[in-house]
C-alpha positions in Angstrom: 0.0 0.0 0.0 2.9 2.4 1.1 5.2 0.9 -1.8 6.7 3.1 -5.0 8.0 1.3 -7.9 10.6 4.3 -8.2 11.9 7.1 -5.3 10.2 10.5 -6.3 12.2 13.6 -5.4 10.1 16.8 -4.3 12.3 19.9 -4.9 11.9 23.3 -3.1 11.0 21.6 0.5 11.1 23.7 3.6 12.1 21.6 6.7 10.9 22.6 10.3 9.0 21.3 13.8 5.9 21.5 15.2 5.8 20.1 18.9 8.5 18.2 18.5 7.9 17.1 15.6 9.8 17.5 12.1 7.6 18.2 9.4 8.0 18.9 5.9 6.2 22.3 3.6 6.3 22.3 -0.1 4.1 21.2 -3.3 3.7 18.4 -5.6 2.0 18.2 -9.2 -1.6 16.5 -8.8 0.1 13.7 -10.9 3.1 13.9 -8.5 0.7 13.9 -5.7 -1.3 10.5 -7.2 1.5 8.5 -6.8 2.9 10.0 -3.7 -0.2 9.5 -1.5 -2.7 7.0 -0.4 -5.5 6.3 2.3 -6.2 4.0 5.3 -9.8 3.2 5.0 -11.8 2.7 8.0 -12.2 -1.2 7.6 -7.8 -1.8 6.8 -7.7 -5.4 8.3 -4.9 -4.6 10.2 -7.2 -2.6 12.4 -5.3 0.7 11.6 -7.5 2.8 9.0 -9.8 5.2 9.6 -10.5 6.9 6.5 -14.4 6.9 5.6 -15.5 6.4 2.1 -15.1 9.8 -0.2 -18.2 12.0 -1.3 -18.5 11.8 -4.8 -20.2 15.4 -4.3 -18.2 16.7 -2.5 -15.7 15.8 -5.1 -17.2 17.2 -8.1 -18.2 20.1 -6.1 -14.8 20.6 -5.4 -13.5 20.0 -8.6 -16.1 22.6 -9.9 -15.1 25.6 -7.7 -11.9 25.2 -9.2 -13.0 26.3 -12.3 -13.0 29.3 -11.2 -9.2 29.4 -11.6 -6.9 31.7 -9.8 -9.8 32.7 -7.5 -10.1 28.9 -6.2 -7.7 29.1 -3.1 -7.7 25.8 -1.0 -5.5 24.8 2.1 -2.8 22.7 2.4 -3.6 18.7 2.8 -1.6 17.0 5.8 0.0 13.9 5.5 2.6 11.3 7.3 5.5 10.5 5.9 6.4 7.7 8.4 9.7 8.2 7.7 9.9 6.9 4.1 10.9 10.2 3.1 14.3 11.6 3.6 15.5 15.4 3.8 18.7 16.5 2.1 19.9 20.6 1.9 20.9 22.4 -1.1 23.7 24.3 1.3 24.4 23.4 4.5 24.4 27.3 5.1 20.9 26.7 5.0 19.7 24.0 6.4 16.3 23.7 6.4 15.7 24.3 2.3 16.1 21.6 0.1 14.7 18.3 -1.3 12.5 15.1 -0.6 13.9 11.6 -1.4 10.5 9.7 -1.5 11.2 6.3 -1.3 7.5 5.2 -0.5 4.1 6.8 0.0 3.1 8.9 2.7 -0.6 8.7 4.3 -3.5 10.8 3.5 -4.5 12.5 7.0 -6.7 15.4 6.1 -7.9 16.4 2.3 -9.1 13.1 1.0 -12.1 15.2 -0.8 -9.4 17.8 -2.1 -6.9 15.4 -3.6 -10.1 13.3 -5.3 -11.6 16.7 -6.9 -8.2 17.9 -8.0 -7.9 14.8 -9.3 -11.1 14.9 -11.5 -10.0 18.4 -12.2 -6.6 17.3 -13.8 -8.5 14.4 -16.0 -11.2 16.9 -17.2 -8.6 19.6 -18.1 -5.7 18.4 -18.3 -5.0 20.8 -15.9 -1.9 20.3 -13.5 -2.7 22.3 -10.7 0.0 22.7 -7.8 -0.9 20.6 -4.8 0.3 22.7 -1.6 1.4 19.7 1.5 2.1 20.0 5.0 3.7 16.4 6.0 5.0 14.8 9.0 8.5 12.9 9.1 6.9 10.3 11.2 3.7 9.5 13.4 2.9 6.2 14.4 -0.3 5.1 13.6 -1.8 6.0 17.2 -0.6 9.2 16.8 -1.8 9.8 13.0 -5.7 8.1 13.9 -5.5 10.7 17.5 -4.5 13.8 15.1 -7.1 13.0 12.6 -9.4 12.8 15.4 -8.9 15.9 16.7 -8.4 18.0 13.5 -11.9 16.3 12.3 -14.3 16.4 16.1 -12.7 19.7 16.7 -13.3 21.6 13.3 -15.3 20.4 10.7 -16.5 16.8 12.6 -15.9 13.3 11.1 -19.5 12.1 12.1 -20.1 10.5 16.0 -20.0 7.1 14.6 -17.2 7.0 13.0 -16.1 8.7 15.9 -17.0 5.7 18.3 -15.5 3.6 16.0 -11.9 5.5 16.5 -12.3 5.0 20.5 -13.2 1.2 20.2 -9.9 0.5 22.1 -10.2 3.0 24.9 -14.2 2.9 25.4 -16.1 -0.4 26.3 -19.9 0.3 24.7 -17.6 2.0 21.4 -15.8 -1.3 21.5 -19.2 -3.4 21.8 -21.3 -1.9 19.2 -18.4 -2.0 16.6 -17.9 -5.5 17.4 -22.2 -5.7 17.1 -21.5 -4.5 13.7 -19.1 -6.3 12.4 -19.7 -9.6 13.0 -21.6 -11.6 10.9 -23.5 -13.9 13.9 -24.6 -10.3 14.9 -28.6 -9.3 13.9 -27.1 -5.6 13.4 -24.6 -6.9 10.7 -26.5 -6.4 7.4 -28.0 -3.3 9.1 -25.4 -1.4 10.2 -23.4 1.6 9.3 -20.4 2.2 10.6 -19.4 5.5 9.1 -22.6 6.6 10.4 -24.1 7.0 6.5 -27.4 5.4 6.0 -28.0 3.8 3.1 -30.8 1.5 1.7 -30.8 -1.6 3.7 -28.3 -0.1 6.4 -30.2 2.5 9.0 -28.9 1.6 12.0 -25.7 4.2 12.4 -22.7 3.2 14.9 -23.8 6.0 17.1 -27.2 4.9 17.3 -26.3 1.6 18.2 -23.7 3.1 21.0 -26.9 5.2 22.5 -29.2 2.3 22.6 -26.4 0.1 24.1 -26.2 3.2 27.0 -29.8 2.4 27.5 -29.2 -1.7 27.5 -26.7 -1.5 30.1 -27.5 1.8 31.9 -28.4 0.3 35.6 -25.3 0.5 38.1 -26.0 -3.1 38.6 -25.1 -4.2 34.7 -22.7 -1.4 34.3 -19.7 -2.7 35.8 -19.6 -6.1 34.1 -17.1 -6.6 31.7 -17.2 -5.6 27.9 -16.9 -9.3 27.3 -19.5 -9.9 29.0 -22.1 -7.1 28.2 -21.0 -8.2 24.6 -22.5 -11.3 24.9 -25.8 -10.1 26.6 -26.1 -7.5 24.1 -26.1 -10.2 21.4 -28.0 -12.7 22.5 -30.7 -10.2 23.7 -31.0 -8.9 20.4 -30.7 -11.9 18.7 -33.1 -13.2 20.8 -35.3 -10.6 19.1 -34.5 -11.2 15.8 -35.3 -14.6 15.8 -38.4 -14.3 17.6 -39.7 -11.6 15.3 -37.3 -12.5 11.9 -39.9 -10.8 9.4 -40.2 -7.9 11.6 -36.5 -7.2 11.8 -35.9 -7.8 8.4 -38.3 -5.4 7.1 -37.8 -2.1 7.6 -40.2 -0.6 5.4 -43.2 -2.5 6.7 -42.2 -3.0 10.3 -40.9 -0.1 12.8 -39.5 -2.8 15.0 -35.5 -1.7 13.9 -36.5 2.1 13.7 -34.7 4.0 16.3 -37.7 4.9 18.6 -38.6 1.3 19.0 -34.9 0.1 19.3 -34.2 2.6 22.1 -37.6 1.1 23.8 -36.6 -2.4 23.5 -33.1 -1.6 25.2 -34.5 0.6 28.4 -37.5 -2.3 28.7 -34.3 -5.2 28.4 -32.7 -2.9 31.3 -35.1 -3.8 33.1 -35.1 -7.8 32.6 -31.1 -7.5 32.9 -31.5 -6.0 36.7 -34.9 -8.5 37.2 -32.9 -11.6 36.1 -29.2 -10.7 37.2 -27.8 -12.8 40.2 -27.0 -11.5 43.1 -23.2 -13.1 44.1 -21.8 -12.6 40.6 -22.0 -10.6 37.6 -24.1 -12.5 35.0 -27.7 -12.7 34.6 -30.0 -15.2 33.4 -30.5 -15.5 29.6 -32.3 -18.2 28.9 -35.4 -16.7 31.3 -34.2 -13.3 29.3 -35.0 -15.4 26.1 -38.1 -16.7 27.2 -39.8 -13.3 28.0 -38.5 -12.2 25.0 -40.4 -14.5 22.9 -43.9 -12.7 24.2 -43.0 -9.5 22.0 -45.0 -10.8 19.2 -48.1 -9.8 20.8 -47.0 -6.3 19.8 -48.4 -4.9 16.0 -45.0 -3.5 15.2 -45.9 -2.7 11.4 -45.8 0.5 10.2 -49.3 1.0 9.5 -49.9 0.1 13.1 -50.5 1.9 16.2 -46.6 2.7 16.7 -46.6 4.7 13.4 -47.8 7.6 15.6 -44.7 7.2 18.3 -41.6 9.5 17.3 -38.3 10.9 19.7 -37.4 10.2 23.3 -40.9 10.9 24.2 -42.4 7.8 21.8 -39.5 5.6 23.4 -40.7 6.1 26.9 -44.3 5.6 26.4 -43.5 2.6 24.5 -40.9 1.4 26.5 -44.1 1.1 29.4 -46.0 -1.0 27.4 -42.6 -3.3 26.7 -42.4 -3.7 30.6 -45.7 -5.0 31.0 -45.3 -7.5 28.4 -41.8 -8.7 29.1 -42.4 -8.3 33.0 -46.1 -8.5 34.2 -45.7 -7.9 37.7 -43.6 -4.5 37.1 -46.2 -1.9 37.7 
């Protein structure tokens, strides 16, 4: 991914530090830049991406406003070197001008949508526009997911889901409802969207499945079990919805069972059976009673012609998460 068939010099390089850290001013061709440059996606198997997928609009729209010629100013993208490039001065009289020995690629941090719009610029026009760069000698790939982190939540925002997805290492419920999403024995698998862009078949965003997970496990008694093991409640709960109501969690369009308002309803009602049917002398509760209660949801009309086509918000949640209750747990009230 990182590999160049041949080293690529960049002239005219300005060498300096920013906290400590050497980093590297100047400007490539967009053909240059092409082969110079590429991007961790968000799903890299090693674990280590983070990029989401590009807007084409965003693209083009880019691509059109620089039409407008020498009126179509644009930052600087950032990038990391990880030290596969090498500084060398014209004059040691001078020591921070001089050139770039590129002996592989550096990594795309910031100006994904830039790069792909000059791109279609260059192949429309023929046009090779300067690319201005700001690039880091090295950051290890901690470092380069916390800086994109901060330059994205702090200025323009990367989205909260793919923002949970980013802190799946340092926060348990980010950690659980990634894991809910990507694997394939999970019901939120074919539903999910990690980069928090719903598409058709996929309306359940990471954030939205973090939130109703807050709900799930939001009693002091269930909070401080173990991701492991609020993992596997969290599965087999709603799996154990799923597979009592298969048609209803499959359809979206006919059935509001997966819609948010309803999801959030059936996590504060399953708080409810998790402190009901947790032991006392150890932190586990009983699933297989959980599964059996669960199994009485199909009284409920859950299409969307139904009586919970009227519900909608926090409010809707509440009022239906009373009526869950009663069903699930009869002596509640």
């Amino acid at each position: 991914m990182d590999k160049l068939v041949n080293q690529i010099v960049i002239e005219n390089v300005l060498v300096g530090k920013l906290r400590g850290k050497v980093i590297y001013q100047s400007s490539v061709s967009v053909h240059t830049g092409k082969q110079l440059m590429y991007v961790k996606p968000y799903d890299l198997p090693s674990g280590k991406g983070y990029q989401r997928p590009v807007n084409i609009k965003r693209c083009n729209d880019f691509a059109q406003y620089l039409s407008l010629g020498d009126e179509a100013l644009f930052t600087p993208i950032l990038l990391n070197a990880a030290s596969n490039w090498e500084f060398t001065p014209y004059d040691q009289q001078r020591p921070n001008y001089g050139r770039l020995l590129c002996k592989g690629k550096a990594s795309l941090m910031d100006g994904q949508h830039r790069i792909e719009g000059l791109k279609k610029y260059h192949n429309e026009t023929n046009t090779d526009i300067t690319v201005p760069f700001l690039a880091f000698h090295y950051l290890d790939e901690n470092e380069e997911i916390k800086l994109f982190d901060i330059i994205n939540t702090k200025a323009k925002g990367i989205g909260s889901s793919l923002n949970k997805y980013l802190h799946r290492n340092s926060d348990d419920l980010s950690w659980i409802a990634t894991e809910l999403m990507l694997r394939k024995e999970s019901p939120f698998h074919q539903i999910g969207s990690i980069i928090g862009k719903r598409t058709k078949g996929r309306h359940i965003t990471l954030q939205n499945l973090y939130r109703t997970l807050h709900l799930l496990f939001s009693d002091p008694k269930i909070t401080s079990f173990s991701k492991e093991d609020k993992f596997n409640i969290a599965i087999t709960y709603y799996n154990g919805i799923r597979e009592s109501l298969f048609e209803e969690w499959n359809n979206y369009k006919e059935y509001r069972l997966t819609h948010i308002v309803c999801l959030d309803a059936l996590s504060m009602a399953g708080n409810s059976l998790l402190v009901k049917y947790a032991y006392e002398t150890r932190k586990q509760v009983d699933l297989k009673t959980i599964i059996k209660r669960i199994q009485r949801l199909s009284v409920v009309d859950w299409s969307s012609n139904g009586p919970l086509r009227y519900i909608k918000g926090t409010s809707g949640s509440k009022s239906l998460t009373v009526d869950l209750r009663s069903i699930l747990i009869p002596d509640s009230n």
